[in-house]
C-alpha positions in Angstrom: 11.5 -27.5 -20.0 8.2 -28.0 -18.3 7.7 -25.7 -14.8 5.7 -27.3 -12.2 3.7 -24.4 -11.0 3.3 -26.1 -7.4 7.0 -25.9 -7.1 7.0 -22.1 -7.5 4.3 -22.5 -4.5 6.3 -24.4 -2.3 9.3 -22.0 -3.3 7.0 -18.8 -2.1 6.6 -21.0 1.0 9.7 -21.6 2.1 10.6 -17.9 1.2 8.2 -17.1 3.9 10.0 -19.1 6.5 13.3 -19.0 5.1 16.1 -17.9 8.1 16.0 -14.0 8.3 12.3 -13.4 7.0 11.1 -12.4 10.4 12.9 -9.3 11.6 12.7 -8.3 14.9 10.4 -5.6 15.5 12.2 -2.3 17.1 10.3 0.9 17.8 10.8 4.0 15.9 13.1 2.3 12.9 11.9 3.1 10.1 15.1 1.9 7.7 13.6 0.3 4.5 14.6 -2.7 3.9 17.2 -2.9 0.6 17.2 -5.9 -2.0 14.2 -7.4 -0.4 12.5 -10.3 -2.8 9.6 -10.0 -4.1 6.7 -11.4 -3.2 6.5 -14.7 -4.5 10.1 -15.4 -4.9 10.6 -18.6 -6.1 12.7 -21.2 -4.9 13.8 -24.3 -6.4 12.8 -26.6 -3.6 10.0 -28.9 -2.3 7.7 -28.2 0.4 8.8 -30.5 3.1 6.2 -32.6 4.5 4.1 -30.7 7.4 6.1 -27.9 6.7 4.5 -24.7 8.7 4.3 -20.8 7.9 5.5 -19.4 10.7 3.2 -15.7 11.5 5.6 -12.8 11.5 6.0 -11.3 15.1 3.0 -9.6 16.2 2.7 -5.8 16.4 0.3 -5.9 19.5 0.9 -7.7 22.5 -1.6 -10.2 23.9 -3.6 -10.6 20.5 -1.0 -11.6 17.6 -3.5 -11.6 15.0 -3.9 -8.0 15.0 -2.8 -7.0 11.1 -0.9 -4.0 9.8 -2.9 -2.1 7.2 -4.4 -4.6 4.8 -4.2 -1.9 1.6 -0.6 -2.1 2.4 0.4 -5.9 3.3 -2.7 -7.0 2.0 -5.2 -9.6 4.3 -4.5 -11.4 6.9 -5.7 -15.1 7.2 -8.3 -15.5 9.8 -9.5 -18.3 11.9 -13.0 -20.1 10.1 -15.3 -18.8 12.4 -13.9 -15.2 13.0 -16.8 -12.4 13.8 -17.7 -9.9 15.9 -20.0 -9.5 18.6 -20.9 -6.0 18.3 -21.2 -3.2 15.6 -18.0 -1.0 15.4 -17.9 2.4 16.9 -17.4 5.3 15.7 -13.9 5.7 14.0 -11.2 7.4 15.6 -9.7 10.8 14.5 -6.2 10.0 13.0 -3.7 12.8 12.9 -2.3 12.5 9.5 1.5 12.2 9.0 2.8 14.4 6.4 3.3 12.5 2.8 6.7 10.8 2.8 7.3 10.4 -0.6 5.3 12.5 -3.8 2.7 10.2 -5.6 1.5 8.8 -2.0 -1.9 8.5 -1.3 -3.5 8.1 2.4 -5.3 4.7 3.3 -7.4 5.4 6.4 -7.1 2.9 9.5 -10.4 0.7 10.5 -11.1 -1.6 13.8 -10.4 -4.6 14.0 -11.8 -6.9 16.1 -9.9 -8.4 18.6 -11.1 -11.9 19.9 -8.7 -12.0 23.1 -8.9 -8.8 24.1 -12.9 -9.1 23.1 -13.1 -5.7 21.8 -12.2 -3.5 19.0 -8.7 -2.4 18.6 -7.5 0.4 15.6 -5.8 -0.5 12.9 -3.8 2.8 11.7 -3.8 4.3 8.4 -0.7 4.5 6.0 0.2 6.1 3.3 0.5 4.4 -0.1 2.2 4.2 -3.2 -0.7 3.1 -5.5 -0.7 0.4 -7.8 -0.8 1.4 -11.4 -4.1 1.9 -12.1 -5.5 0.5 -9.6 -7.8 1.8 -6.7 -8.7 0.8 -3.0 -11.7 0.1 -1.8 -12.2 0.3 2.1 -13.3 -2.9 4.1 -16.5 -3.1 6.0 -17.8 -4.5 8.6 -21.5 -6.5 7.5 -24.1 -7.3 9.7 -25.1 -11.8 9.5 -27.0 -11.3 12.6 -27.8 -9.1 15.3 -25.0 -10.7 17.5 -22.7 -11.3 14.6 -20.8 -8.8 12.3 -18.0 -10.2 9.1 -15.5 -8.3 8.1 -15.4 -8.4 4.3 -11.8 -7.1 3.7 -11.1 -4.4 1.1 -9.4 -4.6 -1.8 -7.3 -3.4 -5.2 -9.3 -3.1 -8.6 -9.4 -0.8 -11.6 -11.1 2.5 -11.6 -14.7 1.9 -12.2 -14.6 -1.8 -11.6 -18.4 -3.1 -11.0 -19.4 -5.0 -7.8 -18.9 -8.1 -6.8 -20.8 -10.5 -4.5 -19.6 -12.7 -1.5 -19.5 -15.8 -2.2 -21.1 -19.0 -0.4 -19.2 -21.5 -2.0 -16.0 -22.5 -1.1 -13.1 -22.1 -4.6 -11.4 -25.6 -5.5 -8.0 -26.1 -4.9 -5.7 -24.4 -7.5 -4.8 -26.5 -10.5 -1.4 -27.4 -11.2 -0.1 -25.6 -14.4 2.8 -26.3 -17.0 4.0 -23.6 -19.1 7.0 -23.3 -21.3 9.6 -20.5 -21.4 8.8 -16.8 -21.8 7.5 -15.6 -25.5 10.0 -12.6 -24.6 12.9 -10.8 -22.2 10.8 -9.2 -19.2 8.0 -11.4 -19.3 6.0 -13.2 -16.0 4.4 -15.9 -15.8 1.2 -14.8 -14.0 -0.9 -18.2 -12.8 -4.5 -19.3 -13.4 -7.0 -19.3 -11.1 -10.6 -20.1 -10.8 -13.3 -17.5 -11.4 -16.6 -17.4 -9.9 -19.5 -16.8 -12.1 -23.0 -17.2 -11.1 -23.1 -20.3 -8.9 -19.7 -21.9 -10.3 -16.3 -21.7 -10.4 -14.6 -22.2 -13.4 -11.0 -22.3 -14.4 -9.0 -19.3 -16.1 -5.3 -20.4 -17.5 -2.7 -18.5 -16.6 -0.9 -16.5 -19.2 2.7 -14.5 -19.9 2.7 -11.1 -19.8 4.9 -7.9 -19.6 4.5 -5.5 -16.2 3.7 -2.2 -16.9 6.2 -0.7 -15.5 9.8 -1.3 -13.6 10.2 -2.5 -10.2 6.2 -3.9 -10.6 5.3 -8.0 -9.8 2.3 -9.5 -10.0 -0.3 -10.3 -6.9 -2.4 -13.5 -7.6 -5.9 -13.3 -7.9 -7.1 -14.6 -4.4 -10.0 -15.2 -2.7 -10.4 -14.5 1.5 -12.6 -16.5 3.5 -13.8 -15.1 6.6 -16.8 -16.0 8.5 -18.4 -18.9 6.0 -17.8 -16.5 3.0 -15.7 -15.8 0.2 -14.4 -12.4 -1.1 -12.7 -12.2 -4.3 -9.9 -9.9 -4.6 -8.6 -9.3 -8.1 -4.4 -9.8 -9.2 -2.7 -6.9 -10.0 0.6 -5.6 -10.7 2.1 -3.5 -7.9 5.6 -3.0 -5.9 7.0 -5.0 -3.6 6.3 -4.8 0.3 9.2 -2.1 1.0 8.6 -0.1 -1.8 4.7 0.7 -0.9 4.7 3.2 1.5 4.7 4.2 4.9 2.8 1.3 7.3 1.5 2.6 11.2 1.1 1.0 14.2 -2.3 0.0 15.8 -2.9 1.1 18.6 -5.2 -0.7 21.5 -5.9 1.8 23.7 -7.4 4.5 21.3 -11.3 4.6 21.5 -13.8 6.2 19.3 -13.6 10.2 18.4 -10.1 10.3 20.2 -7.1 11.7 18.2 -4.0 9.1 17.5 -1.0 10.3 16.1 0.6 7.8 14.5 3.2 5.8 14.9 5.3 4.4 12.3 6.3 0.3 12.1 9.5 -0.7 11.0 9.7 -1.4 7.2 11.4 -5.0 8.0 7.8 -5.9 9.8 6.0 -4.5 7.0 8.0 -6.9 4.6 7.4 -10.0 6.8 3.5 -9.3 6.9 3.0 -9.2 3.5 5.0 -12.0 2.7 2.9 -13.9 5.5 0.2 -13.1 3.8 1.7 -14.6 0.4 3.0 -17.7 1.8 -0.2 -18.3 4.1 -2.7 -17.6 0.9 -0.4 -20.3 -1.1 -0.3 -22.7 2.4 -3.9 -21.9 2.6 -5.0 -22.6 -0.9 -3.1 -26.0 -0.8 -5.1 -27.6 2.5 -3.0 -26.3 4.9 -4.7 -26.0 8.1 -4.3 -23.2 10.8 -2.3 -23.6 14.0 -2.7 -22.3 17.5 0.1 -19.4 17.2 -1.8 -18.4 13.8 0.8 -19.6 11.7 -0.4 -23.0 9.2 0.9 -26.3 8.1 0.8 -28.3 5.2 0.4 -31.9 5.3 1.1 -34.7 3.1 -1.6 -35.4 0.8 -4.1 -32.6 1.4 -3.8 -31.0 -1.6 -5.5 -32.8 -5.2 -3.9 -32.6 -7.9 -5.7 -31.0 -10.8 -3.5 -30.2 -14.1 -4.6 -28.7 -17.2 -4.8 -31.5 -18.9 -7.9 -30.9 -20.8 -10.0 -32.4 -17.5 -12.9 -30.6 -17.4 -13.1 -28.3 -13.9 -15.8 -28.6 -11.1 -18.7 -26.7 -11.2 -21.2 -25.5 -8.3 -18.7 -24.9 -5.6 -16.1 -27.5 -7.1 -15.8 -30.6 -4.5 -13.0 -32.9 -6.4 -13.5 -36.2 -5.7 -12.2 -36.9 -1.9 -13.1 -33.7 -0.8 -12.4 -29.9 -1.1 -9.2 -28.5 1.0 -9.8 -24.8 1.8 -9.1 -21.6 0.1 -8.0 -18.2 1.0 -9.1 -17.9 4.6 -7.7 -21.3 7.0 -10.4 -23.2 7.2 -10.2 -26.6 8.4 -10.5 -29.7 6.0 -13.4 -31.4 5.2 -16.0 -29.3 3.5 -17.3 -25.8 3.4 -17.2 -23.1 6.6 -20.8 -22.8 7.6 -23.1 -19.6 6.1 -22.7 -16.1 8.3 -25.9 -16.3 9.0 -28.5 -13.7 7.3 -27.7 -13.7 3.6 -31.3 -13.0 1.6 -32.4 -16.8 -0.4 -31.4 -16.6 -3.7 -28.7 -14.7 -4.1 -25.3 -13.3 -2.2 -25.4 -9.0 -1.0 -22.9 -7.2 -3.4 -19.7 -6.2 -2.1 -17.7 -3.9 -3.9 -15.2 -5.1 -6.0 -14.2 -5.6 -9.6 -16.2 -8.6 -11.1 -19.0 -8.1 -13.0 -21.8 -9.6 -12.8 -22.2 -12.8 -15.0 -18.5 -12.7 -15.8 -14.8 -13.4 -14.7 -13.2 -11.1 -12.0 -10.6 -9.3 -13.8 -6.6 -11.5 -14.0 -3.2 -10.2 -15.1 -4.5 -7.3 -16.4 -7.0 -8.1 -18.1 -6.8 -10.5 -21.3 -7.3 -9.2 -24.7 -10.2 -10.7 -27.1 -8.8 -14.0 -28.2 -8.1 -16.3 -25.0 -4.9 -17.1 -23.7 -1.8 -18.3 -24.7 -1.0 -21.9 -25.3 0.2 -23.5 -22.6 3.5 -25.7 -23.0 5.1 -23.6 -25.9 5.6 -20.6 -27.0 2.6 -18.3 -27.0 2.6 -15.2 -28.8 3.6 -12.1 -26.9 1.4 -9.8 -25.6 2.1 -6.4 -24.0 0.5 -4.9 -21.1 -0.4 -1.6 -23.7 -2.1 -3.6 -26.2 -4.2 -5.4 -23.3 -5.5 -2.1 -22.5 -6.1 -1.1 -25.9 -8.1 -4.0 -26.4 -9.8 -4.2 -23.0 -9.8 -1.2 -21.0 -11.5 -2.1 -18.3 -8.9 -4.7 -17.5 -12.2 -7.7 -17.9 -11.3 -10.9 -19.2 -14.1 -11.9 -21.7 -16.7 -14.5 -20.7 -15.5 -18.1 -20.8 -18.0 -21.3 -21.2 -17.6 -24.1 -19.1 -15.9 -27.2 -21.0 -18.0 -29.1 -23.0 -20.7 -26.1 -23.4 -21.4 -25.0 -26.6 
């Protein structure tokens, strides 16, 4: 039986805004959640027509788009146009909790700028159960202009993983893909996605393959817009939202050099942003537009239907004919965000980050020599410890556009 990968979508979707999702937020709990779905749990139902994501509740009052730790919940949607005026300050001194649980590593906090309150605000550190092998790197605040700073979020990636640019070119909407049943017990399905390579995108399939380890699903591949530009950040296999560590309030009163002692949030909230962040990315990456409480919604025929039929993909920033619905960061319809404003001619400033240059940004764990799987039978299994064998960097090898020779 064929598996319309759009439906799994939609299912992550209505996951997000399912009855119960959003937990009230109550200071100083700090009960994990128990049996909490993963994060793209699918459900086996369509996407109602101008269905919206609904934003979790917000954890600072009078600016709802204020995020928990991204290395924890991952990043937050933006509007289009979101900047700041100002360089950041100096950071603030964070008194560090002690570990919770062995194996936990510390993720700093950063600002964050916050357009009502027209100002930066904290965002606290946490502490982290890692992803297998996998590594953060911090976000950072870039410079377009004089007047205008971008945050270009941070992000998961192998040890050693090479740079990556920003991107100036919008991604095409997703493809949809059909795939057969599982070579093996204990295998996912983990979706294609399109890779940016010098001044095009181009299409890698998705494949099966085993986690590493138990308790592990798989992140999608996804790329953030923010300010007119594009950051990739690569899939991975990690835990679920109550199961990676200890998340911290922000705090909008703290200022730079002060001390904060931190504060922690709820593990419900943690659960509902990261699962916003799925179900938004999804909404995001199938035209959905932004609303005024931050949330988005989905319209009837926004998104384009592109399956791997042997079509050949689009190159050069990918428009499909009748235009190119936005990607990873809530832009509105209709074509590409404007530039940020100060990128040198030629060429985007590197941003680090695990695609090298020339090639594919790294997917499922990097595929072995050989391709991928068929797609619509039974491909032959693959294991997550010959992958590594094979590739140890976790790179997928370089793929030629169709029809190149």
């Amino acid at each position: 039986m064929k598996i319309d990968l759009l439906g799994k979508w939609r299912g992550a979707l209505l996951a997000a805004v399912a009855p119960g999702m959003l937990l009230a937020f109550v200071p100083g709990c700090d009960k994990k959640a128990q049996d909490a779905a993963p994060d793209a749990a699918a459900v086996a139902a369509d996407l109602s027509a101008s269905s919206e994501v609904t934003p979790p509740p917000p954890v600072v009052s009078g600016d709802p788009d204020i995020p928990l730790n991204e290395a924890v919940v991952g990043t937050t949607p933006v509007p289009a146009d979101y900047a700041a005026d100002v360089a950041p300050p100096a950071p603030v001194v964070e008194d560090q909790p002690a570990m919770p649980e062995p194996g936990n590593v510390w993720v700093p906090g950063y600002w964050w700028w916050s357009t009502p309150f027209h100002r930066y605000v904290w965002v606290s550190g946490a502490w982290r159960n890692p992803p297998p092998e996998q590594v953060w790197t911090p976000g950072q605040w870039v410079a377009a202009t004089p007047e205008r700073y971008i945050w270009a979020p941070g992000f998961w990636a192998a040890r050693g993983a090479p740079l990556q640019p920003m991107i100036q070119l919008a991604p095409p909407p997703p493809r949809i893909e059909s795939y057969g049943a599982p070579p093996g017990v204990g295998f996912i399905w983990t979706p294609g996605y399109y890779a940016y390579r010098g001044d095009s995108y181009f299409w890698t399939e998705g494949s099966w393959l085993r986690p590493p380890g138990e308790g592990l699903g798989w992140i999608e591949p996804r790329y953030v817009g923010i300010g007119g530009r594009y950051y990739f950040q690569p899939g991975r296999w990690d835990f679920g939202p109550e199961h990676r560590g200890t998340v911290y309030r922000p705090d909008p009163n703290v200022r730079a050099g002060m001390h904060l002692t931190c504060v922690p949030v709820p593990q419900s909230v943690v659960t509902a942003h990261a699962r916003f962040v799925v179900a938004s990315t999804h909404a995001i990456a199938l035209g959905a537009t932004r609303t005024p409480t931050g949330g988005y919604v989905l319209h009837p025929g926004e998104f384009v239907n592109h399956t791997n039929t042997g079509a050949p993909p689009p190159h050069a920033g990918g428009e499909p004919p009748g235009g190119n619905p936005p990607h990873g960061g809530g832009e509105p319809p209709g074509g590409n965000p404007p530039h940020g404003g100060g990128e040198p001619p030629g060429g985007n400033p590197p941003h680090g980050g695990g695609e090298p240059p020339g090639g594919n940004p790294p997917h499922a764990g990097g595929e072995p020599p050989g391709g991928n799987p068929p797609h619509g039978g039974t491909p032959e299994p693959r294991t997550m410890q010959t992958e590594r064998q094979n590739n140890p960097r976790g790179l997928p090898p370089e793929k030629k556009p169709p029809g190149a020779k």
